[in-house]
C-alpha atoms as an extended CHARMM CRD file, in Angstrom:
* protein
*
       263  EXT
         1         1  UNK       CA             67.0790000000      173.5840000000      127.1610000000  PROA      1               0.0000000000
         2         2  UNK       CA             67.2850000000      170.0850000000      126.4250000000  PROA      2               0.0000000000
         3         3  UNK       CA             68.8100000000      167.7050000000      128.5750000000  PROA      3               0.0000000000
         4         4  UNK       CA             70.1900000000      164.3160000000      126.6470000000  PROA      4               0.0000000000
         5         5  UNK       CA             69.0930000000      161.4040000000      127.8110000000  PROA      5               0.0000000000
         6         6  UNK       CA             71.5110000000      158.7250000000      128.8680000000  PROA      6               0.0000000000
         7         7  UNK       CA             71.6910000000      155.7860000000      126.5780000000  PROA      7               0.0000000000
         8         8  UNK       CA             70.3170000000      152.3310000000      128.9880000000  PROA      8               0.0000000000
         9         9  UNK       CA             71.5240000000      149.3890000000      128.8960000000  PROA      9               0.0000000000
        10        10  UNK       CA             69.7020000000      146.7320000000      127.2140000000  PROA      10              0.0000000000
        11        11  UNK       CA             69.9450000000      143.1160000000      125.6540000000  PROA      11              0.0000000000
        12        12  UNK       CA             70.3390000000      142.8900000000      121.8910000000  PROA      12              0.0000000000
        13        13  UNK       CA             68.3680000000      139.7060000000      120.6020000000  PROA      13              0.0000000000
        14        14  UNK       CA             69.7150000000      137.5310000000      117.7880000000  PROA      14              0.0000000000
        15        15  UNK       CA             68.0780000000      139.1920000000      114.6790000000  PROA      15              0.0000000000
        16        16  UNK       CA             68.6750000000      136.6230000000      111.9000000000  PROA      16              0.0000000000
        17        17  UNK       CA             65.3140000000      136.4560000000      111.0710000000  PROA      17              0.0000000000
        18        18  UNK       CA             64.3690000000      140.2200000000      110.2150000000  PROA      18              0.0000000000
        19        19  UNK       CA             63.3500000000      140.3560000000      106.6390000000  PROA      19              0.0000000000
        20        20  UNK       CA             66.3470000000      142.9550000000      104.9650000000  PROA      20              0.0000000000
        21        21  UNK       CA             67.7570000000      143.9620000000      101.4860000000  PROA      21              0.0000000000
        22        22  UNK       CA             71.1240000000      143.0690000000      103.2800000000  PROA      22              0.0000000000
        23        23  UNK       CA             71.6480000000      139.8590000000      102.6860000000  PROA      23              0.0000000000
        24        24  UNK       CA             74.3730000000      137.6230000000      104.5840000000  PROA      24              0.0000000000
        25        25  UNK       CA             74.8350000000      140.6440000000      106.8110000000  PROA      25              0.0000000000
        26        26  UNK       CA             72.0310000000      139.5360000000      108.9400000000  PROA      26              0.0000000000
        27        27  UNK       CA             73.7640000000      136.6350000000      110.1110000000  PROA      27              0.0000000000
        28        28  UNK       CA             74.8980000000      139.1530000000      112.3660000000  PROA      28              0.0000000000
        29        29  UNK       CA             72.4560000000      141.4270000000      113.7050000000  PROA      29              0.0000000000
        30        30  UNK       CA             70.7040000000      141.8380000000      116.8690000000  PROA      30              0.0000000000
        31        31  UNK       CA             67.1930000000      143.5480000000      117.4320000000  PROA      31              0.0000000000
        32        32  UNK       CA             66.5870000000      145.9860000000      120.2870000000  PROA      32              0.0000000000
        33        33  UNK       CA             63.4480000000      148.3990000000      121.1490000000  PROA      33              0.0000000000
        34        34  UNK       CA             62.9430000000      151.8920000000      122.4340000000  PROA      34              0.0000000000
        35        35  UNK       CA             61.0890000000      154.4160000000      124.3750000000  PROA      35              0.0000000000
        36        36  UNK       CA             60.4450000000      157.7090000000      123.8040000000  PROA      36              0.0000000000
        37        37  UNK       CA             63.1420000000      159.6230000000      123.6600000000  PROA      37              0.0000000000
        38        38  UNK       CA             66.1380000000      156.7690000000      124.4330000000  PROA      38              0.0000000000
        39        39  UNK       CA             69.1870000000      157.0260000000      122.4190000000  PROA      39              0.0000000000
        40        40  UNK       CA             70.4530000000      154.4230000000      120.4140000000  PROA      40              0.0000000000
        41        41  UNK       CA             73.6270000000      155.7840000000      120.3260000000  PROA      41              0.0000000000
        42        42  UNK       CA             75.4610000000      159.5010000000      121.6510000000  PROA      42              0.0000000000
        43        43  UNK       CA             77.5540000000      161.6660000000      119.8480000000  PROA      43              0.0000000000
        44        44  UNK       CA             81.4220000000      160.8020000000      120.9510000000  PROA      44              0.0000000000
        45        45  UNK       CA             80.8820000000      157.3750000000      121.4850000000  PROA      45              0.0000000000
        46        46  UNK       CA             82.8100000000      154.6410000000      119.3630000000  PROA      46              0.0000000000
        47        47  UNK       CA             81.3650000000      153.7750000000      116.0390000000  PROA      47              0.0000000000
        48        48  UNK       CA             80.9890000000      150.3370000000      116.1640000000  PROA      48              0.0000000000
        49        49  UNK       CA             78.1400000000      149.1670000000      114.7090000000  PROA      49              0.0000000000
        50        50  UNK       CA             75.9930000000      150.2520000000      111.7030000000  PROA      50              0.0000000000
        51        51  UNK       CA             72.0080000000      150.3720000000      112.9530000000  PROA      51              0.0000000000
        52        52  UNK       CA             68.5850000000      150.3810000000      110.7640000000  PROA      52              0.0000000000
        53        53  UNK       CA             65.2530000000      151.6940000000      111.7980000000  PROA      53              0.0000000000
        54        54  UNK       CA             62.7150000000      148.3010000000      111.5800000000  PROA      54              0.0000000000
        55        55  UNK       CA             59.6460000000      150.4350000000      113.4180000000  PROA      55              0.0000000000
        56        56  UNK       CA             59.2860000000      153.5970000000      114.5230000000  PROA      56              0.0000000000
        57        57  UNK       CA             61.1570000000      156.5200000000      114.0680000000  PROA      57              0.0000000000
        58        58  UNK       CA             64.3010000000      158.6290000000      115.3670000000  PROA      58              0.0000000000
        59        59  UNK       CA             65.9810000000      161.8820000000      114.9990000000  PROA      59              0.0000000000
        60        60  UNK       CA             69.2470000000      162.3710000000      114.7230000000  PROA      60              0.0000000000
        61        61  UNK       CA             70.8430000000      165.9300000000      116.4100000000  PROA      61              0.0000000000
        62        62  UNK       CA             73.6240000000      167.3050000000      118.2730000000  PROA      62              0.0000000000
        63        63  UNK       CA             73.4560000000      169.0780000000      121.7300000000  PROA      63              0.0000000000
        64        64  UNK       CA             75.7830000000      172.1490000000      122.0020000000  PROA      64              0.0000000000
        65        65  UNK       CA             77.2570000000      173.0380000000      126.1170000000  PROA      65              0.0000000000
        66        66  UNK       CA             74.4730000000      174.9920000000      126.7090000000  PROA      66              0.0000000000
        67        67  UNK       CA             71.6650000000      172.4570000000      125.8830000000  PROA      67              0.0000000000
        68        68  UNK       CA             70.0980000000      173.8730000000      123.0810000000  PROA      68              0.0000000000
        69        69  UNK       CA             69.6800000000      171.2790000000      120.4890000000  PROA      69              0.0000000000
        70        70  UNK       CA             69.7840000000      171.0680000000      116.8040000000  PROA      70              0.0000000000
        71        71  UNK       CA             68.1840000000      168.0490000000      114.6280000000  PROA      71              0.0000000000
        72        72  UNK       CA             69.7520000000      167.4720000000      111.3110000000  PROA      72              0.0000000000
        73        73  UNK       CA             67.4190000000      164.1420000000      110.3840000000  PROA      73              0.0000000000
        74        74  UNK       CA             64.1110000000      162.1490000000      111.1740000000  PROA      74              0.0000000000
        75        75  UNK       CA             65.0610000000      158.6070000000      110.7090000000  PROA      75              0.0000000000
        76        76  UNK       CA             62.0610000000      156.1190000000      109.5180000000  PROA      76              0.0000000000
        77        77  UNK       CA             62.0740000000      152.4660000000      108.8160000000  PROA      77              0.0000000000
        78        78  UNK       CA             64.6130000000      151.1580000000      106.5810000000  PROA      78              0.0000000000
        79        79  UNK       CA             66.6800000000      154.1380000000      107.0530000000  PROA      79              0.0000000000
        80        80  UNK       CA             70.6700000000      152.7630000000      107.6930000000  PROA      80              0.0000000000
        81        81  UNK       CA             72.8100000000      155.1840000000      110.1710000000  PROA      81              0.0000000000
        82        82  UNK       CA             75.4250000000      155.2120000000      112.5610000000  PROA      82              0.0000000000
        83        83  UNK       CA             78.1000000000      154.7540000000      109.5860000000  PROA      83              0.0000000000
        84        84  UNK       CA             78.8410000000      158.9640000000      109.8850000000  PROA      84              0.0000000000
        85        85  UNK       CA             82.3450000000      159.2940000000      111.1140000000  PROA      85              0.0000000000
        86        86  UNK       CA             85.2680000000      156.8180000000      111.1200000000  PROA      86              0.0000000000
        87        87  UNK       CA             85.4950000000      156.7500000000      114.1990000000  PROA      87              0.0000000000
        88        88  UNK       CA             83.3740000000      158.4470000000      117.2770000000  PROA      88              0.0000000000
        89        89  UNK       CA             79.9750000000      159.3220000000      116.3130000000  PROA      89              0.0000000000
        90        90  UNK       CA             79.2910000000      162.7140000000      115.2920000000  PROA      90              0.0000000000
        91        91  UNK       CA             75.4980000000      162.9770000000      116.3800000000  PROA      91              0.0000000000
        92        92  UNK       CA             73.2430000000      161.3100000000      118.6110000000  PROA      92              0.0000000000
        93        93  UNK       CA             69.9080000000      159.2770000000      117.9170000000  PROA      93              0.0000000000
        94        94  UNK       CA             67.1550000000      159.2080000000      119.6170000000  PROA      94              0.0000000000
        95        95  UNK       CA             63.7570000000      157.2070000000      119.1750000000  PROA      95              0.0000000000
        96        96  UNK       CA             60.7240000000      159.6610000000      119.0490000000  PROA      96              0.0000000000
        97        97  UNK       CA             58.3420000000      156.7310000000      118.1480000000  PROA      97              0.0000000000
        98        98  UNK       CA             56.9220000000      154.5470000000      120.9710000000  PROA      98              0.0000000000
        99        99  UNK       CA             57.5760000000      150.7620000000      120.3020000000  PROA      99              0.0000000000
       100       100  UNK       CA             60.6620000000      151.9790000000      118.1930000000  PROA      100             0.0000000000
       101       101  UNK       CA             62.9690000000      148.5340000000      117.0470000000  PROA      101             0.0000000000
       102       102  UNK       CA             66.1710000000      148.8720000000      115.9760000000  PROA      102             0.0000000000
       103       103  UNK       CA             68.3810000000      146.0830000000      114.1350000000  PROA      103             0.0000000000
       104       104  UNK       CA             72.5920000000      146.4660000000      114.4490000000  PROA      104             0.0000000000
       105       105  UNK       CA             75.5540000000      145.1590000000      112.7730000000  PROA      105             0.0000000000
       106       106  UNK       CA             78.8720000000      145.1730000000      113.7850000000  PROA      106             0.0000000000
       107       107  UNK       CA             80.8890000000      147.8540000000      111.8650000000  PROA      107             0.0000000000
       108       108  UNK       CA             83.8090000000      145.5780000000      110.6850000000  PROA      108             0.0000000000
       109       109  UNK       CA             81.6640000000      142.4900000000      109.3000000000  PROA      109             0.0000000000
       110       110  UNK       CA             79.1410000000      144.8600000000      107.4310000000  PROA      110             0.0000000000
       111       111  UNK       CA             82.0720000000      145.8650000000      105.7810000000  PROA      111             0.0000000000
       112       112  UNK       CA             83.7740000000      142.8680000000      105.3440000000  PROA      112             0.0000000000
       113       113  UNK       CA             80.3900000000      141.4080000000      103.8610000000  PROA      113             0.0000000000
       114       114  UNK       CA             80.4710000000      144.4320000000      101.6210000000  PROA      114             0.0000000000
       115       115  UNK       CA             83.6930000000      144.0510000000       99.8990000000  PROA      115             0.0000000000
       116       116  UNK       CA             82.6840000000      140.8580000000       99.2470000000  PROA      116             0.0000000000
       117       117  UNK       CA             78.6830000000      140.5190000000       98.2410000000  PROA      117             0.0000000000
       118       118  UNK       CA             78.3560000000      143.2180000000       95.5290000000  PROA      118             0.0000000000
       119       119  UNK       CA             74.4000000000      143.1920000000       95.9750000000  PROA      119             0.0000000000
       120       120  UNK       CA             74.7650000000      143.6850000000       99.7510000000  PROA      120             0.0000000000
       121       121  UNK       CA             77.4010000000      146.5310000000       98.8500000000  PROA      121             0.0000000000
       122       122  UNK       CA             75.0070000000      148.1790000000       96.1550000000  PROA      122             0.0000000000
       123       123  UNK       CA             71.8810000000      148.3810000000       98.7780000000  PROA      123             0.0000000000
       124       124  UNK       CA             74.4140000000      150.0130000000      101.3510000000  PROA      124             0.0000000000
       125       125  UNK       CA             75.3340000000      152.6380000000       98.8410000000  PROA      125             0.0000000000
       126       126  UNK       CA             71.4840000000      153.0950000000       97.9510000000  PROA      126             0.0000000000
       127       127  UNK       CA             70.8520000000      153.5310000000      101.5890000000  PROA      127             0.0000000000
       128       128  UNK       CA             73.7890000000      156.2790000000      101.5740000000  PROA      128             0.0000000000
       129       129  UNK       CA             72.7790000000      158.0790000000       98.9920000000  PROA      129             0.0000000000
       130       130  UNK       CA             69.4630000000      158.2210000000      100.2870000000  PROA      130             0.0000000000
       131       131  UNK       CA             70.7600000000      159.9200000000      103.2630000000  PROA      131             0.0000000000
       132       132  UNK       CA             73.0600000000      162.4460000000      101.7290000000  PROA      132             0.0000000000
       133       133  UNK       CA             69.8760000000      163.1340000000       99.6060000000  PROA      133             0.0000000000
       134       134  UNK       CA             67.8980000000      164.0220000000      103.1280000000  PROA      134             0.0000000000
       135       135  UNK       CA             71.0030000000      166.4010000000      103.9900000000  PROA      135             0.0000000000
       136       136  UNK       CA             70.5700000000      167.9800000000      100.8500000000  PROA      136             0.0000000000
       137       137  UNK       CA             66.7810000000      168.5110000000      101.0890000000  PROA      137             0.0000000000
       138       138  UNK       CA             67.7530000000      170.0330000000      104.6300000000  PROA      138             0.0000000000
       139       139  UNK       CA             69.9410000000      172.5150000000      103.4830000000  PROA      139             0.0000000000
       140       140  UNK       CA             67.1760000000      173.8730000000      100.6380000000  PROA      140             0.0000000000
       141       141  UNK       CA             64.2930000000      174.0130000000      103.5150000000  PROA      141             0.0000000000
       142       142  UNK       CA             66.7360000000      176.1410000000      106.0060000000  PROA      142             0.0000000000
       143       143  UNK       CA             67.6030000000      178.3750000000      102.8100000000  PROA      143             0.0000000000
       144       144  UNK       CA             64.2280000000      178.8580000000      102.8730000000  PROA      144             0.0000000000
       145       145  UNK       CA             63.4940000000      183.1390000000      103.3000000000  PROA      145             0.0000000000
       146       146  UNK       CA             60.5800000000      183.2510000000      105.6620000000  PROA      146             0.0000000000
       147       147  UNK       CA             59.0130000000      180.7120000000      108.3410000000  PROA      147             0.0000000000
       148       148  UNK       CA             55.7060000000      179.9460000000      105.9780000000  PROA      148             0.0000000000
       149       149  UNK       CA             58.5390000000      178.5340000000      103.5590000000  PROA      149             0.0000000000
       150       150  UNK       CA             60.4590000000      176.1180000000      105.2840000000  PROA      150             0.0000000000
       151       151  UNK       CA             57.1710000000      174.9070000000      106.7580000000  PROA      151             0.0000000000
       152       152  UNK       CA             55.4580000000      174.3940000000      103.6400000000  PROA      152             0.0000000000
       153       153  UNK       CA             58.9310000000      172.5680000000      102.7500000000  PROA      153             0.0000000000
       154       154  UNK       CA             58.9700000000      170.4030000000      105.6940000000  PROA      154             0.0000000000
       155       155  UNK       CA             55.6720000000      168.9110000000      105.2690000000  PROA      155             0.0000000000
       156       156  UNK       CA             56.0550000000      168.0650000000      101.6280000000  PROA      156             0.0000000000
       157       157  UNK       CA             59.1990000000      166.3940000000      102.7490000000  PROA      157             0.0000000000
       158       158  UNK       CA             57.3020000000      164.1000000000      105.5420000000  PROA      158             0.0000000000
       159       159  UNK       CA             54.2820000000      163.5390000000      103.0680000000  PROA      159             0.0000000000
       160       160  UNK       CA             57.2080000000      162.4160000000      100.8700000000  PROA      160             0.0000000000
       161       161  UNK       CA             58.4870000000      160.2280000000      103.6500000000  PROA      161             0.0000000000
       162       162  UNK       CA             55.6140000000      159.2220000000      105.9820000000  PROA      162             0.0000000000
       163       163  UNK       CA             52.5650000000      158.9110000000      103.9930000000  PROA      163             0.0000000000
       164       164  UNK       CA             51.1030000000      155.9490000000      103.8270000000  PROA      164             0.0000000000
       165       165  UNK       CA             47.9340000000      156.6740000000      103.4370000000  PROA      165             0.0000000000
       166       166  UNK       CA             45.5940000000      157.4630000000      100.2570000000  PROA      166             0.0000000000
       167       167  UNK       CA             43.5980000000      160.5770000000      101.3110000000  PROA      167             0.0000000000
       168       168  UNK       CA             46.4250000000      162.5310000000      101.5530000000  PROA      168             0.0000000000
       169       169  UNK       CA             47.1480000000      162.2110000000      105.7780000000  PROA      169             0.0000000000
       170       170  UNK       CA             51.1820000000      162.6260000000      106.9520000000  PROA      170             0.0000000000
       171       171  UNK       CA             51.1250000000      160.8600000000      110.6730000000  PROA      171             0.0000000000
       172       172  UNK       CA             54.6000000000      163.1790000000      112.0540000000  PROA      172             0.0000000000
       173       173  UNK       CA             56.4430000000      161.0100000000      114.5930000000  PROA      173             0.0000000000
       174       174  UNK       CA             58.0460000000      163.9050000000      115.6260000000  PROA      174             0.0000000000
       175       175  UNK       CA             56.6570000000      166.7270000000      118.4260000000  PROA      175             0.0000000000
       176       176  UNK       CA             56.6750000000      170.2220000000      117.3200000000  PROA      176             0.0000000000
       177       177  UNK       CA             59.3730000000      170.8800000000      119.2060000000  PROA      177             0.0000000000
       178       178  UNK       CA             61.6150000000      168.3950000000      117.0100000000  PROA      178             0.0000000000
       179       179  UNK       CA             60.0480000000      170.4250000000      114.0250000000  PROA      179             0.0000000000
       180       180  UNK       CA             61.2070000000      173.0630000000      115.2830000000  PROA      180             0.0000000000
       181       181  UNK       CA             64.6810000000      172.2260000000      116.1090000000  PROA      181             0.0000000000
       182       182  UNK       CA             64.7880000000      171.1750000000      112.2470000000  PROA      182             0.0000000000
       183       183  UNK       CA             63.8840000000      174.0990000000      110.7010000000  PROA      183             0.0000000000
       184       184  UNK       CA             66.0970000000      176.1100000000      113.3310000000  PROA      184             0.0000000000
       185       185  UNK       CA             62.8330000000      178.1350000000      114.4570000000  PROA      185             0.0000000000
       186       186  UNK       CA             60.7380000000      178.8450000000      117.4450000000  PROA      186             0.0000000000
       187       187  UNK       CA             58.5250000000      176.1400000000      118.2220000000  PROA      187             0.0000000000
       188       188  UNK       CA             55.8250000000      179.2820000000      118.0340000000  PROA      188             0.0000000000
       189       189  UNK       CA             56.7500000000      180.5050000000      114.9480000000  PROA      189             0.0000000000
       190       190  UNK       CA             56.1510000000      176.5630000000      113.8780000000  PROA      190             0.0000000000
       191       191  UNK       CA             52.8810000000      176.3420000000      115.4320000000  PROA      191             0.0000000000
       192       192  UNK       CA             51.7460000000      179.5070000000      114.1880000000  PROA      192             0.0000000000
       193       193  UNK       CA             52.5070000000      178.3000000000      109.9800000000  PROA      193             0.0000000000
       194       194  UNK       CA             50.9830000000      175.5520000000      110.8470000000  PROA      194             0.0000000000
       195       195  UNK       CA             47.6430000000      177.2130000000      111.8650000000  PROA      195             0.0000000000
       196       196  UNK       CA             47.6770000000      179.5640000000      109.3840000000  PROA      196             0.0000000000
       197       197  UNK       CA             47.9200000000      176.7780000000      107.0320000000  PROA      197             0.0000000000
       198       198  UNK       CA             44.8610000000      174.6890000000      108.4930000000  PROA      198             0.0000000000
       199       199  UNK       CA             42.6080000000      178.1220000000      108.2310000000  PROA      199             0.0000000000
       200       200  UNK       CA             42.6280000000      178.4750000000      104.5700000000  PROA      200             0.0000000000
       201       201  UNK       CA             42.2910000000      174.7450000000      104.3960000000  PROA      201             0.0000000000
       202       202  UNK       CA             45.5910000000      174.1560000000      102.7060000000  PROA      202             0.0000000000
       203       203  UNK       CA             45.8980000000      171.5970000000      105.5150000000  PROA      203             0.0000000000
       204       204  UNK       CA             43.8290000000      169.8140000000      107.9880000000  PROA      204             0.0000000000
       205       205  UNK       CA             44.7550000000      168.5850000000      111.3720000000  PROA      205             0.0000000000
       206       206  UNK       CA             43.3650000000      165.1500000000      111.9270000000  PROA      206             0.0000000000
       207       207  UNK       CA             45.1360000000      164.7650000000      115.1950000000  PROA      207             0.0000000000
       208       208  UNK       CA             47.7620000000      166.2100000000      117.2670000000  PROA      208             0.0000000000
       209       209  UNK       CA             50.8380000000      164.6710000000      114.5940000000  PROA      209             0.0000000000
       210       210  UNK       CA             48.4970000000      164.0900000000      112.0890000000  PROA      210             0.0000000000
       211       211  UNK       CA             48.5300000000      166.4500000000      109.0430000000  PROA      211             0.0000000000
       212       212  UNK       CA             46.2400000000      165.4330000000      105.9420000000  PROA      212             0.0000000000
       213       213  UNK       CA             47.6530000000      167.9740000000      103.0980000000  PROA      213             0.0000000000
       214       214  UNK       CA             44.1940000000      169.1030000000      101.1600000000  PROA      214             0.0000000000
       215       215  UNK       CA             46.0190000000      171.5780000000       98.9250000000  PROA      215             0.0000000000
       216       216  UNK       CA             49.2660000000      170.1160000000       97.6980000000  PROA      216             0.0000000000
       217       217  UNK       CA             49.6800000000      172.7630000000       94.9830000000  PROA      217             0.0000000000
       218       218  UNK       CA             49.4980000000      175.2770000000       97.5980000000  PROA      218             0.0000000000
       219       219  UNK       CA             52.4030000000      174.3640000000       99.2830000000  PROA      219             0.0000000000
       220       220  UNK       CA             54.4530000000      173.7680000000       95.9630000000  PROA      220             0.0000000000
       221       221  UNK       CA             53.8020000000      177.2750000000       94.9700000000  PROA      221             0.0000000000
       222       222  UNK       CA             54.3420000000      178.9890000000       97.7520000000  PROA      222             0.0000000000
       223       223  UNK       CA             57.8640000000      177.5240000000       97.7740000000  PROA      223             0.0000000000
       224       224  UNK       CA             58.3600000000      178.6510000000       94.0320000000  PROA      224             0.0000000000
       225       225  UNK       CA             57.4030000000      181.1470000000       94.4090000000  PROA      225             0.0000000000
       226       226  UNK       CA             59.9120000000      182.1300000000       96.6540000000  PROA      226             0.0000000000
       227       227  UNK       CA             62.6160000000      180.4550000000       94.8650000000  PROA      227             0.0000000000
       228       228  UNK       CA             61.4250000000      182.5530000000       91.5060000000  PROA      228             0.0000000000
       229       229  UNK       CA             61.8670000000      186.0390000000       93.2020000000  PROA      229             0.0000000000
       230       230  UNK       CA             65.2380000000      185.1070000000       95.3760000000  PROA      230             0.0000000000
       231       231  UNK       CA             66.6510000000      185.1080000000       91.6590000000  PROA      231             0.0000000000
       232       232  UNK       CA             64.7110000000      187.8930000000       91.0860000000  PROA      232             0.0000000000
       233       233  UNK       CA             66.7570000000      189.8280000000       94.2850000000  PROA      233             0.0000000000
       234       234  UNK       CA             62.9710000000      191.6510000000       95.5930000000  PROA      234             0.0000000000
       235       235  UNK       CA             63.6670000000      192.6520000000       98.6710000000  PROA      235             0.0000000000
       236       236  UNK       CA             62.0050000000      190.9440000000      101.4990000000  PROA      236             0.0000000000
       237       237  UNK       CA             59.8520000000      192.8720000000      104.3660000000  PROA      237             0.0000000000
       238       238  UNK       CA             61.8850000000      192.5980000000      108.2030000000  PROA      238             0.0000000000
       239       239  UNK       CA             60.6770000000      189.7110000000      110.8600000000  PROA      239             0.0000000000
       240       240  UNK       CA             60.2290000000      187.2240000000      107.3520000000  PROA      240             0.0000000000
       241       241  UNK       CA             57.1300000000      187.9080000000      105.8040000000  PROA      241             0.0000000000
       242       242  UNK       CA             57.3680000000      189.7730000000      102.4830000000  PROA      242             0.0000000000
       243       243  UNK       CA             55.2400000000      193.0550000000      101.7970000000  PROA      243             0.0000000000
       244       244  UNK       CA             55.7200000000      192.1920000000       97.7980000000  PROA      244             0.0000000000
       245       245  UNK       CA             52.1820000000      190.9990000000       97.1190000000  PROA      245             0.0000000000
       246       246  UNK       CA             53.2250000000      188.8330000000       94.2960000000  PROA      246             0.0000000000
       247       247  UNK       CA             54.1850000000      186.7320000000       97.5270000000  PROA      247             0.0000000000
       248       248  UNK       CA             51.0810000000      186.7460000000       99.2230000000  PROA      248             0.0000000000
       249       249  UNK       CA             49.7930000000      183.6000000000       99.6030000000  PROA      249             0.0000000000
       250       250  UNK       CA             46.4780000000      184.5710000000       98.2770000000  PROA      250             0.0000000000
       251       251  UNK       CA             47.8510000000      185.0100000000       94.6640000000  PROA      251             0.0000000000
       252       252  UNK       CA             48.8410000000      181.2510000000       95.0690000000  PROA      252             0.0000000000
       253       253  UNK       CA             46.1420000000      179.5870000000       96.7070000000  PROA      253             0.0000000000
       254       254  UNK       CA             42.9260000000      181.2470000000       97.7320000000  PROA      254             0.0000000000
       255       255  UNK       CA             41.5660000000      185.2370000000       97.6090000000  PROA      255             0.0000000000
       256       256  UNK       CA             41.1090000000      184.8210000000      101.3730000000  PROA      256             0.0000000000
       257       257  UNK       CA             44.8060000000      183.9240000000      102.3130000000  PROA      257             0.0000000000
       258       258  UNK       CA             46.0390000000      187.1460000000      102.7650000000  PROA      258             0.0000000000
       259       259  UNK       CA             46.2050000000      186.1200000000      106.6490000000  PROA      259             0.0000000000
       260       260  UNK       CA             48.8770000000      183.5360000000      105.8600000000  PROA      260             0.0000000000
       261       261  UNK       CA             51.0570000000      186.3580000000      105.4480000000  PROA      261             0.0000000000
       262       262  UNK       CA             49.7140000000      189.0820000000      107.1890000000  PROA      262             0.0000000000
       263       263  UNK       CA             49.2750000000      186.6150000000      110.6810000000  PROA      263             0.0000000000
């Protein structure tokens, strides 16, 4: 169970000086930092302001009566959010990133400075789109048939995202637990992909949220493959790993992968 943590209160600093596609807008922001697992923001709470990720990282989830908790995005720097509902915020946010800063702008004047500075209004819509395209990517990796899938998925979508470095290495912000939560899966069933993966050296663990991916190709075919025989309706074995051995993972990356799918 996960129990939400209450939002603080803190002092937002005049941000007029953080560097921003937004133009004019910054006139009015203010600059606050995180810990840990500190919400910027809870679902049900007014909308009134628009916020963007300057360091760090978030995630953005709901909580259900019960506890459990479901994460729909990982937020990194530059990322724009908190413009989801009208009205009352329909998820909540949460740094996962230690020295996490966020920048805010009142609701009304970002969109007053909108309608009126088309170049401000054109890198809001980029930032939009860029999030609807995250929602979209979401929806593929949880269509995903087996846990190997939507793992492989995941990590070419941070590697995408969070990779900043040339050899290849993904730092994750995010626990395994928050992996888990996104891909709706036990955070066993996570752990145990993810060793899998690191034995046949399709990926190395540098450090505990450090991934460095060695065989990119791996993980691309492993994910068409499954997307080739979903249209091909094979059936698919019970508890999510296939007996079909065209899905094996050793037909995709290495003879000695069989374990991959027979773990």
């Amino acid at each position: 169970m996960h129990t939400p943590i209450a939002v603080s209160i803190r002092k937002w600093t005049a941000g007029q000086f953080v560097t921003s596609p937004l133009g004019s807008l910054e006139e009015w922001s203010r600059v606050a930092s995180f810990a840990v697992g500190e919400a910027i923001y809870r679902n049900g709470e007014p909308v009134e302001y628009w916020y963007r990720i300057l360091a760090g990282a978030a995630r953005q989830c709901a909580f259900t009566q019960y506890g459990s908790r479901q994460i729909v995005d990982f937020l990194r720097p530059g990322d724009l959010f908190g413009y989801d509902a009208p009205n009352l915020h329909t998820f909540s946010v949460e740094a996962i990133a230690s020295g996490t800063r966020i920048v805010r702008y009142p609701r009304l004047k970002a969109e007053q400075v909108a309608d009126s500075e088309p170049p401000v209004a054109n890198q809001i819509r980029r930032l939009a789109f860029e999030s609807v395209h995250r929602v979209q990517t979401r929806m593929l990796i949880l269509g995903r048939a087996t846990a190997l899938e939507k793992v492989c998925s995941f990590l070419l979508e941070m590697a995408d995202r969070f990779s900043a470095r040339s050899d290849h290495a993904v730092t994750l912000p995010m626990s395994r637990y928050d992996i888990a939560d996104y891909l709706a899966m036990a955070v066993e069933t996570v752990s145990r992909a993810l060793t899998n993966l690191r034995r046949m050296d399709v990926i190395h663990l540098e450090e505990v949220r450090c991934v460095r991916i060695c065989n990119r190709h791996a993980l691309e075919r492993v994910i068409d493959s499954s997307t080739h025989e979903l249209k091909s309706r094979r059936p698919m074995a019970v508890g999510g790993y296939s007996s079909d051995p065209h899905r094996r993972f050793c037909a995709l990356a290495a003879p000695s992968a069989t374990a991959l799918y027979e773990a």
